[in-house]
One Martini backbone bead per residue (centre of mass of N, CA, C, O) as a GRO file, in nm:
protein
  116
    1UNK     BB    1   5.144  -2.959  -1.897
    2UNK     BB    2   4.930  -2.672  -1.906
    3UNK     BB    3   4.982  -2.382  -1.701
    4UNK     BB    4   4.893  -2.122  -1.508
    5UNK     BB    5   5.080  -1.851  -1.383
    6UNK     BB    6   4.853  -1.644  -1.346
    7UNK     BB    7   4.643  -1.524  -1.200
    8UNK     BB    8   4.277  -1.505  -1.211
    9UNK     BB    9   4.089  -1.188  -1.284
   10UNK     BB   10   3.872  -0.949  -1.152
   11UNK     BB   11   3.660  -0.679  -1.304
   12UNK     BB   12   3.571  -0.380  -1.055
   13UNK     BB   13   3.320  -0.143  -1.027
   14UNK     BB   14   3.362   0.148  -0.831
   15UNK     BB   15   3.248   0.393  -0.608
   16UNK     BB   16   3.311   0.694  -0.464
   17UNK     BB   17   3.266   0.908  -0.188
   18UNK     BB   18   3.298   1.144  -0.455
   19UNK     BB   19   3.174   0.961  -0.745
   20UNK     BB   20   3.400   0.812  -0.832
   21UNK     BB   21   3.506   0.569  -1.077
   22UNK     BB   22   3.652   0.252  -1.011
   23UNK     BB   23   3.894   0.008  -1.088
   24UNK     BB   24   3.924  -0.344  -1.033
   25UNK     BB   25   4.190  -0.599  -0.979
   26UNK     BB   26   4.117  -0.931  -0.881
   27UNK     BB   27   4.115  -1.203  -0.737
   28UNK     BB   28   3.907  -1.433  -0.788
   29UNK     BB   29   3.932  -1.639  -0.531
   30UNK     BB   30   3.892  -1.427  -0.327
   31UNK     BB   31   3.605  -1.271  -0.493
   32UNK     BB   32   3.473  -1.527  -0.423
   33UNK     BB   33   3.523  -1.594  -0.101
   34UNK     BB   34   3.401  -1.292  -0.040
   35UNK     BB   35   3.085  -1.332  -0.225
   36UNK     BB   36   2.999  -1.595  -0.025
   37UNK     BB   37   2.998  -1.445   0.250
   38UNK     BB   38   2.824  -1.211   0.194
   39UNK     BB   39   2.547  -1.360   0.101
   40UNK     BB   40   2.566  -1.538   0.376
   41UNK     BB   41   2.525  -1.250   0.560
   42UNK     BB   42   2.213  -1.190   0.408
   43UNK     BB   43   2.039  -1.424   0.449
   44UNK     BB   44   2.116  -1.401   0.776
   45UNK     BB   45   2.000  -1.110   0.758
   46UNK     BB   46   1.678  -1.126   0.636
   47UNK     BB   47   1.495  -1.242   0.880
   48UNK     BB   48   1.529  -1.014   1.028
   49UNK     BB   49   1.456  -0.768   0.795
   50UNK     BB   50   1.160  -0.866   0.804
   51UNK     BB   51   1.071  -0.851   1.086
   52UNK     BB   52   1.143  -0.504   1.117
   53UNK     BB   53   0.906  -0.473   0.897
   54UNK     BB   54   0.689  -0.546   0.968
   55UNK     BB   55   0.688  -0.388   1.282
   56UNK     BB   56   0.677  -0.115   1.156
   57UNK     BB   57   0.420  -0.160   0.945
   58UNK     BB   58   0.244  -0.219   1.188
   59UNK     BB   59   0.257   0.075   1.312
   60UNK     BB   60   0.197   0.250   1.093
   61UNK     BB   61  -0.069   0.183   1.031
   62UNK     BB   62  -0.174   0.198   1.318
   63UNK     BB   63  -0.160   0.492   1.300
   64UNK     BB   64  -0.368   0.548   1.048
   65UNK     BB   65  -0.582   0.353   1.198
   66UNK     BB   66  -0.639   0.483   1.507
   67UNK     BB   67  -0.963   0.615   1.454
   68UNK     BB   68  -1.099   0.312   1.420
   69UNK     BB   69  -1.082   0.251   1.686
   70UNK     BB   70  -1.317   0.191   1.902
   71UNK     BB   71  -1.627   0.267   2.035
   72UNK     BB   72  -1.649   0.520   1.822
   73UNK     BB   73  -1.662   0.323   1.563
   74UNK     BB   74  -1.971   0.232   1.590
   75UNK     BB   75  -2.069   0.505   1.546
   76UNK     BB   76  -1.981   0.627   1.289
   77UNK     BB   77  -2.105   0.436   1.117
   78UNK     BB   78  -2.391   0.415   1.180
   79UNK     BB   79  -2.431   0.717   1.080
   80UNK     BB   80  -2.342   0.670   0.833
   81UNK     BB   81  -2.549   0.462   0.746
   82UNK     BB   82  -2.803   0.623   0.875
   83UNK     BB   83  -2.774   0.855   0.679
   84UNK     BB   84  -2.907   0.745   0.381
   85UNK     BB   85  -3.209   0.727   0.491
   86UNK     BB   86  -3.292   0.987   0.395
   87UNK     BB   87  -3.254   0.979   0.104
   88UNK     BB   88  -3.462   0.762   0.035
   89UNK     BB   89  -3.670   0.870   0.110
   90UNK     BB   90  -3.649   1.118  -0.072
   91UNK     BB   91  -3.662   0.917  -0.316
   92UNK     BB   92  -3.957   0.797  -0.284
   93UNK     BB   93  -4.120   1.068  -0.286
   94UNK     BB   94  -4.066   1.111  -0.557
   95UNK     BB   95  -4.150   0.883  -0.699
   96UNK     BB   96  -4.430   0.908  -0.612
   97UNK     BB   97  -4.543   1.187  -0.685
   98UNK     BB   98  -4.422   1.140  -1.024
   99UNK     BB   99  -4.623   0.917  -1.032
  100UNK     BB  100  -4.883   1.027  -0.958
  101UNK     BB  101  -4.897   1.272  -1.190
  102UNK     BB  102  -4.909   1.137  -1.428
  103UNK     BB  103  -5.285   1.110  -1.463
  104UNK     BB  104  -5.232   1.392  -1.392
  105UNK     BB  105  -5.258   1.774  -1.317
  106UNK     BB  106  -5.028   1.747  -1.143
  107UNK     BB  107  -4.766   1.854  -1.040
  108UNK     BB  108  -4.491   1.736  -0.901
  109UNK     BB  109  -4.532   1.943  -0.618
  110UNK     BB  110  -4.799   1.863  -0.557
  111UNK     BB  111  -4.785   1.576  -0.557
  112UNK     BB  112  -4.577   1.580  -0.320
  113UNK     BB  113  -4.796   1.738  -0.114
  114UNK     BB  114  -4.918   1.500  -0.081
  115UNK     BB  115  -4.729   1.225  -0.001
  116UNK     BB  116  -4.656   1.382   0.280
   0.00000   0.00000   0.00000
C-alpha cells in the first residue's frame, strides 16, 4: 500500500495592501476547513445583510419620494389632471372651426371666432 509522505498544498494568489501580488502554498485540509467555515460564517451573516440593505434602500427611496407624500399630494395631482382640460378644450375648438370652415368661405380664424 503506497501512500503519500508529503501534505497535498493549494497554490493562492493573494494582493497585499500596498498592491502587490503574492502567491502562497496552503495546506488543502487547513484550506478546506478554513474555506469552509467562512462560507458558513457569510450564508450566516447573508440575512442580517440583506434585512440592513432593504432597511437603508427603503429610507432612500422615503427620501426620494417624500414629496409625494401627504395632503399636498392630491392636490398637485389634481392640477396636473385638470391642467390638461384647457389644452383640450382649445384643440376641439380648433377641430371645430377648421370642421365649419371647410364648406364655407371663411377662413380658419374666422371660423374660431364664430365657435368661441
Amino acid at each position: 500500500n503506497v501512500s503519500r509522505q508529503a501534505k497535498e498544498v493549494v497554490q493562492v494568489t493573494y494582493t497585499e495592501v500596498d498592491g502587490s501580488r503574492r502567491v502562497a502554498s496552503l495546506d488543502r485540509e487547513l484550506f478546506d476547513e478554513v474555506a469552509c467555515r467562512q462560507v458558513a460564517a457569510l450564508n450566516e451573516a447573508r440575512g442580517g445583510l440583506k434585512e440592513r440593505a432593504a432597511k437603508a434602500l427603503a429610507l432612500e427611496v422615503d427620501a426620494v419620494l417624500s414629496d409625494l407624500h401627504g395632503a399636498d399630494r392630491v392636490r398637485k395631482f389634481a392640477d396636473w389632471y385638470y391642467g390638461y382640460s384647457t389644452a383640450y378644450e382649445l384643440l376641439r375648438v380648433g377641430i371645430v372651426a377648421a370642421a365649419a370652415s371647410l364648406p364655407s368661405s371663411l377662413s380658419a380664424r374666422e371660423a374660431a371666432g364664430e365657435a368661441v
